[in-house]
BABA-765777 format. One record per atom (N, C-alpha, C): atom name; x, z, y. Coordinates in steps of 0.05 Angstrom, whole numbers. Each point is the difference from the previous one (the first is absolute). Example, Ala and Ser with C-alpha at 12.3 -4.5 7.8 and 13.67 -1.06 7.14 Angstrom:
<lumtis>
N_264_156_-114
CA_-18_0_24
C_18_0_24
N_-7_-14_21
CA_16_1_24
C_-15_14_22
</lumtis>
This chain:
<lumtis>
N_-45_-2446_-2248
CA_11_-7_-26
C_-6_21_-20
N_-4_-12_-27
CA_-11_28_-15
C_16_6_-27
N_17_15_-5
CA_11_-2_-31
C_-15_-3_-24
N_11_-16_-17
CA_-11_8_-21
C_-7_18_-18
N_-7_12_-16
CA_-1_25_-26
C_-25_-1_-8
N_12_8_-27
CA_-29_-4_-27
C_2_39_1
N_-27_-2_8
CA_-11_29_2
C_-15_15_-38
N_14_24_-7
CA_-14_5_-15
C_-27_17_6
N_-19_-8_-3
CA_-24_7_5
C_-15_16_-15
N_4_3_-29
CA_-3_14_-26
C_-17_33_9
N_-21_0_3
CA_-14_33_5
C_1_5_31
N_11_-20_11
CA_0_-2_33
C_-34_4_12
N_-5_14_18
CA_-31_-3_14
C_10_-16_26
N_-20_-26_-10
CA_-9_-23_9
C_-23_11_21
N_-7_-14_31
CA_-25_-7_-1
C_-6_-25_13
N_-18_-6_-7
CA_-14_-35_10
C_-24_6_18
N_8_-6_18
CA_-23_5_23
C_-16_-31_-1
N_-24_-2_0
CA_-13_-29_-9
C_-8_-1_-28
N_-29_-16_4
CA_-8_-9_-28
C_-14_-30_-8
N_13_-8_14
CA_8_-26_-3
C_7_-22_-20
N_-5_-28_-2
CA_24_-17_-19
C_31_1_11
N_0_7_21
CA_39_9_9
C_3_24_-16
N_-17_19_9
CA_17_34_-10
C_-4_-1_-33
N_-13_-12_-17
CA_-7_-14_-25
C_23_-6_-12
N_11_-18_10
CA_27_-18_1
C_20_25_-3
N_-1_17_14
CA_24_19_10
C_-2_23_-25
N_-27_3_-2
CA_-2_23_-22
C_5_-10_-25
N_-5_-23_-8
CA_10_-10_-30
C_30_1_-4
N_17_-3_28
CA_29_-2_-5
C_4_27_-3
N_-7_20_4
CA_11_32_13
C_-2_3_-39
N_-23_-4_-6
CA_-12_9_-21
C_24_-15_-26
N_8_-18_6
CA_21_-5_-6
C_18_13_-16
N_7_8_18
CA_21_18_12
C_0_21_-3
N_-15_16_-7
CA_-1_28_-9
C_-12_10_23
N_-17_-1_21
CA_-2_14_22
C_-24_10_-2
N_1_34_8
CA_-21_6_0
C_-20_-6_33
N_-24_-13_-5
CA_-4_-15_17
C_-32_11_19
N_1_4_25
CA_-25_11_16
C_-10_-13_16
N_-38_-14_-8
CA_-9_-17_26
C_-10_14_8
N_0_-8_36
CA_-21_7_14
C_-11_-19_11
N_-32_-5_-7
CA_-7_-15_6
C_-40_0_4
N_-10_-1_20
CA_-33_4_-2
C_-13_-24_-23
N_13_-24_0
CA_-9_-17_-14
C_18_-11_-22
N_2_-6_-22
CA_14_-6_-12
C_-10_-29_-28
N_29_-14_-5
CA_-2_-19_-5
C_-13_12_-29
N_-23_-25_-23
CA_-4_7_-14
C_22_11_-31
N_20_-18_8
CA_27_13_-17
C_13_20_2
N_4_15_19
CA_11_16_18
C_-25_22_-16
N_-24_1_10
CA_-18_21_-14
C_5_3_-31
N_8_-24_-17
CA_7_4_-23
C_21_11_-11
N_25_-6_21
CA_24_19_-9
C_-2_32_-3
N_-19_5_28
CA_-2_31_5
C_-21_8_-22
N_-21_-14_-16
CA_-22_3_-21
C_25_12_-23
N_18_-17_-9
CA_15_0_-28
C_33_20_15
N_-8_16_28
CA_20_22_5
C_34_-13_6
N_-4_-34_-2
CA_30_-7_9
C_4_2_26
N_-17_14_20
CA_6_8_25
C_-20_12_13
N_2_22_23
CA_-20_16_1
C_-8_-15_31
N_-30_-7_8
CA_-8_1_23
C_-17_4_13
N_2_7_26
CA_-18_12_17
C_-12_-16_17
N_-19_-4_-5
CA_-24_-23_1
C_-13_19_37
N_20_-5_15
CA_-11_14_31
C_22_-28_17
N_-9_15_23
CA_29_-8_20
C_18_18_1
N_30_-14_3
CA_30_17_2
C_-9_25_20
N_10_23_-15
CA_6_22_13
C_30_5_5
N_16_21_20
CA_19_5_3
C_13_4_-30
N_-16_23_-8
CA_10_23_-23
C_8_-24_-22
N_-12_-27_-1
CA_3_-18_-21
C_33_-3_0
N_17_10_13
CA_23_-10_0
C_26_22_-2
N_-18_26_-18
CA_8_22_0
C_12_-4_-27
N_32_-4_-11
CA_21_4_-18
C_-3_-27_-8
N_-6_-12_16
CA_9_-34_-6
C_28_-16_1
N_10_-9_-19
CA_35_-15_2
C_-10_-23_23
N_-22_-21_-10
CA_-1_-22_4
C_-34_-9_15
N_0_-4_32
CA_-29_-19_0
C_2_-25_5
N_-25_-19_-15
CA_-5_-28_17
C_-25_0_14
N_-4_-11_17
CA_-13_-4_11
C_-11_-25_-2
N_-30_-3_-8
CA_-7_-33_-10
C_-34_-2_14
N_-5_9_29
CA_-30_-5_12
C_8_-22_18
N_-24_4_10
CA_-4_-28_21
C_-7_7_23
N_9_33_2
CA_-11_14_26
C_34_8_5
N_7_-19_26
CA_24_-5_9
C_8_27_16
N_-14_6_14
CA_-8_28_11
C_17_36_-25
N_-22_-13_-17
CA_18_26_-26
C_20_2_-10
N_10_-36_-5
CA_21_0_-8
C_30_13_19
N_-6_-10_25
CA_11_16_20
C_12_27_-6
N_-27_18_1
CA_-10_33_6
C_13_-2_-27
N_-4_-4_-20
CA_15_6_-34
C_32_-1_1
N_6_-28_21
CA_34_-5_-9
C_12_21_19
N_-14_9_23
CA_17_19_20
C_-7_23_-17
N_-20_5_-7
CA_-2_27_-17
C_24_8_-24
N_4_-26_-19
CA_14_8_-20
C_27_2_17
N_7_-20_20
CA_33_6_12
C_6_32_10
N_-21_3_3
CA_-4_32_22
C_14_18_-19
N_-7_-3_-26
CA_-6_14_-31
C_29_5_-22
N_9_-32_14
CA_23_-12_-15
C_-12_-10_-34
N_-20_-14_6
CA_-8_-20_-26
C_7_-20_9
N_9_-6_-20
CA_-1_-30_-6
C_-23_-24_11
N_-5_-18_4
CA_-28_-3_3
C_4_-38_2
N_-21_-11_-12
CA_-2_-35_3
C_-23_-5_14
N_-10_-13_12
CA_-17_-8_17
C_-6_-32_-12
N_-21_-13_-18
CA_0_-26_-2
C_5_-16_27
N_11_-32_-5
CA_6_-14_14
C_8_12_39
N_10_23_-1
CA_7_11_26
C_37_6_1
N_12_-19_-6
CA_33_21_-7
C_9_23_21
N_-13_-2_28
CA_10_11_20
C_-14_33_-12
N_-17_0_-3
CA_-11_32_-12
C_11_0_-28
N_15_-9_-4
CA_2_7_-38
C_34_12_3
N_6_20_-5
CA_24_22_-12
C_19_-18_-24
N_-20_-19_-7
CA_7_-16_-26
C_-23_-20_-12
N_17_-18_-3
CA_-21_-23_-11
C_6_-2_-26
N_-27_-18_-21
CA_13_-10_-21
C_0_-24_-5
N_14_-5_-23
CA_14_-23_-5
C_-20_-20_-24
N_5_-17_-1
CA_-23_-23_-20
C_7_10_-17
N_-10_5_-17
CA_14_14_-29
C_-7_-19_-26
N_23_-5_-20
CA_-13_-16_-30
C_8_24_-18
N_-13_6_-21
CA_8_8_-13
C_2_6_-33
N_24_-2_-20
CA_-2_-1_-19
C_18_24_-16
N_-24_11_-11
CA_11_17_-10
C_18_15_22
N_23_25_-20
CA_13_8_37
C_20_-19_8
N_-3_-23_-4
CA_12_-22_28
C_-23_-7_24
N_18_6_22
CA_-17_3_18
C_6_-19_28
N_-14_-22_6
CA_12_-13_19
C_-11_11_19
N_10_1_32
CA_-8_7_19
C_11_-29_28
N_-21_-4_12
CA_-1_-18_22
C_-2_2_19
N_11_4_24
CA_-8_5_23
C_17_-14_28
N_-34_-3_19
CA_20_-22_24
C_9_24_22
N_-7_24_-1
CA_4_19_18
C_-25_-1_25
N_-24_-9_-14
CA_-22_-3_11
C_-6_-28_14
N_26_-22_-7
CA_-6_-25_26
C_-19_-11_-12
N_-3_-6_-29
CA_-33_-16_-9
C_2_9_-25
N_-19_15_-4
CA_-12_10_-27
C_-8_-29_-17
N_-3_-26_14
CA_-11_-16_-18
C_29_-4_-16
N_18_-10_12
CA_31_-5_-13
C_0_22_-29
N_0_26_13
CA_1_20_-19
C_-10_-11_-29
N_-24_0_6
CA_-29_-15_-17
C_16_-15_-19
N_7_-16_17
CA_6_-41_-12
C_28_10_-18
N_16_21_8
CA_23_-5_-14
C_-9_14_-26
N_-27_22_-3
CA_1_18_-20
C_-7_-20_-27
N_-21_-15_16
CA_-17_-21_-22
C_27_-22_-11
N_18_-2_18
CA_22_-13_-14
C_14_13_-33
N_2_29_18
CA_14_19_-25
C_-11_3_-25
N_-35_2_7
CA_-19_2_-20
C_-6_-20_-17
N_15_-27_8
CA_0_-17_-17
C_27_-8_-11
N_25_6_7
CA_18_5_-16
C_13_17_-14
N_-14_25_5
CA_5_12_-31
C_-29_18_-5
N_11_-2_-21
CA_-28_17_-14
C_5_22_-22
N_-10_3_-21
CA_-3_23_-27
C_28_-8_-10
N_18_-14_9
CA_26_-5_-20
C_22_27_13
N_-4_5_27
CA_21_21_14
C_-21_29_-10
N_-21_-1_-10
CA_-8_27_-12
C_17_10_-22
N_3_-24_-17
CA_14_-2_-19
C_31_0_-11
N_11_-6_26
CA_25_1_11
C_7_26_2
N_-15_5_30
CA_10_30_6
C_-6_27_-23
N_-25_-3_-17
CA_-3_16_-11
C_27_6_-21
N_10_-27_-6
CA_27_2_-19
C_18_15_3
N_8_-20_34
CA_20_13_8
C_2_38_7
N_-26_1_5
CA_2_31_0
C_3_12_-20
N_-10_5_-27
CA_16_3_-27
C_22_6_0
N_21_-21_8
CA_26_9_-8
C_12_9_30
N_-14_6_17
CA_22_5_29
C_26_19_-8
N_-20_20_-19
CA_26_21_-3
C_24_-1_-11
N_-3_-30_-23
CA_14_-1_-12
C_23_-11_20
N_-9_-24_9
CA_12_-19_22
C_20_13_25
N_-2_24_4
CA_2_17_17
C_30_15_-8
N_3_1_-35
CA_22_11_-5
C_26_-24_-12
N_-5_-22_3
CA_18_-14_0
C_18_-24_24
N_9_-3_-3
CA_16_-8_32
C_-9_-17_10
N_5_-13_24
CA_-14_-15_17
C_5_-21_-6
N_22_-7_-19
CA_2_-37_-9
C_-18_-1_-25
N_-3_16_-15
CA_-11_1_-26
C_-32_-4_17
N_-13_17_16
CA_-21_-5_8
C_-3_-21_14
N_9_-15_15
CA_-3_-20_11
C_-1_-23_-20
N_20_-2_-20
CA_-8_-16_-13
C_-20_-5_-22
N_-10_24_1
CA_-24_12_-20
C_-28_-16_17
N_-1_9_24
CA_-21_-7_15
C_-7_-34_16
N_29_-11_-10
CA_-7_-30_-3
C_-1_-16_-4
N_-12_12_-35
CA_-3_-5_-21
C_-34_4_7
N_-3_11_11
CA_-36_19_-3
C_-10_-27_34
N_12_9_21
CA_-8_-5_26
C_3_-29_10
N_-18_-24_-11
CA_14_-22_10
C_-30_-22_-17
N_0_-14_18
CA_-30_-12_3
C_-9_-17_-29
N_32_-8_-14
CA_-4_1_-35
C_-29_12_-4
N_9_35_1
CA_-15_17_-21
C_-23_11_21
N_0_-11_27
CA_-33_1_9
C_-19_-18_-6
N_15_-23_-9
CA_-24_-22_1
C_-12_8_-34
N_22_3_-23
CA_-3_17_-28
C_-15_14_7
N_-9_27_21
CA_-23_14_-8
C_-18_-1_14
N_-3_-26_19
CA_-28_-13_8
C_-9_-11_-15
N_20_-21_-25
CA_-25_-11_-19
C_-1_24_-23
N_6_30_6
CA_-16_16_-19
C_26_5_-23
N_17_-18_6
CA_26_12_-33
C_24_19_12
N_-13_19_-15
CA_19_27_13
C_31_8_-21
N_-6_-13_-15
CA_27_2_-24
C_23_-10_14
N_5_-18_16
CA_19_11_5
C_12_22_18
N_-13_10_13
CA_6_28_19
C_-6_17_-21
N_-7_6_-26
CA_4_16_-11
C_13_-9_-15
N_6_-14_-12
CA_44_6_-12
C_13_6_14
N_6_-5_29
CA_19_3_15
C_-4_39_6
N_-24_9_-4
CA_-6_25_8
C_14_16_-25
N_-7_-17_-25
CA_-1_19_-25
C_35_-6_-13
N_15_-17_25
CA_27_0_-14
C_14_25_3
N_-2_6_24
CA_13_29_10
C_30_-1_-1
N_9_-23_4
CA_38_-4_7
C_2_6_25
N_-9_-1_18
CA_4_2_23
C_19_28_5
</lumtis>
């Protein structure tokens, strides 16, 4: 069984073992994320060479060495040589890293979760490894029920947290459901944001 938690990753050293359309996948999310990110990899995808061209991540265009895993928070593991992935996940446990292993949960320290994401709302999905397709199927659900309107949302609501923060818990509650209620989501899917900003710019609360 695996807990949840949203990891800050912000200046974190990353590395992605694989160069791949999987470890591809993995490095666009890290990059995300603020992560500072390291491939190792002899071959690499033609995107993957482009990130490290324009310096959004540095890589080493060999096969994994030990030392690759020297002041690392976080590895994944994304080859097709079942064998390394092995020698990598017992290595990082040895180490006390962290470490993901694609589609392997039994070698993974930690798995991740389907992720949607908008703006900093951040959904996270996960079956605890029983079918990544589920994972899949529920994200593409998410990704089609909300969209750029919770960018817009949350960005508000963060504005005033501080204010919100110094007035009591009935005053806020009833502040917030005024704002939180599928009224004023469907309002800023078709794009009219006036009304979440009167309610922002009344400041009774």
């Amino acid at each position: 069984m695996y807990y949840p938690a949203f990891l800050n990753l912000k200046g974190k050293n990353v590395l992605v073992v694989g160069g791949g359309k999987v470890a591809l996948r993995k490095i666009l999310n890290l990059i995300k994320f603020k992560a500072k990110v390291n491939v190792s990899a002899p071959k690499a995808h033609e995107r993957i060479a482009q990130l490290a061209q324009i310096k959004k991540i540095l890589l080493f265009k060999r096969k994994f060495l030990w030392q690759d895993l020297k002041n690392k928070d976080l590895v994944f593991c994304a080859t097709n040589d079942s064998r390394l992935n092995q020698e990598i996940s017992r290595g990082c446990r040895e180490r006390s890293i962290w470490v993901n292993v694609v589609d392997r949960p039994a070698l993974c320290s930690f798995i991740v979760p389907a992720i949607v994401k908008r703006g900093e709302v951040v959904f996270a999905v996960s079956t605890g490894g029983a079918s990544p397709a589920l994972a899949k199927f529920l994200r593409a659900r998410l990704e089609k029920l909300f969209g750029k309107e919770l960018i817009v949302l949350s960005r508000g609501l963060k504005k005033i947290r501080k204010d919100l923060l110094r007035v009591s818990l009935k005053k806020r509650s009833a502040f917030l459901n005024k704002i939180l209620n599928e009224k004023m989501l469907n309002e800023l899917k078709k794009g009219n944001v006036s009304g979440l900003n009167k309610e922002l710019l009344k400041n009774n609360f």
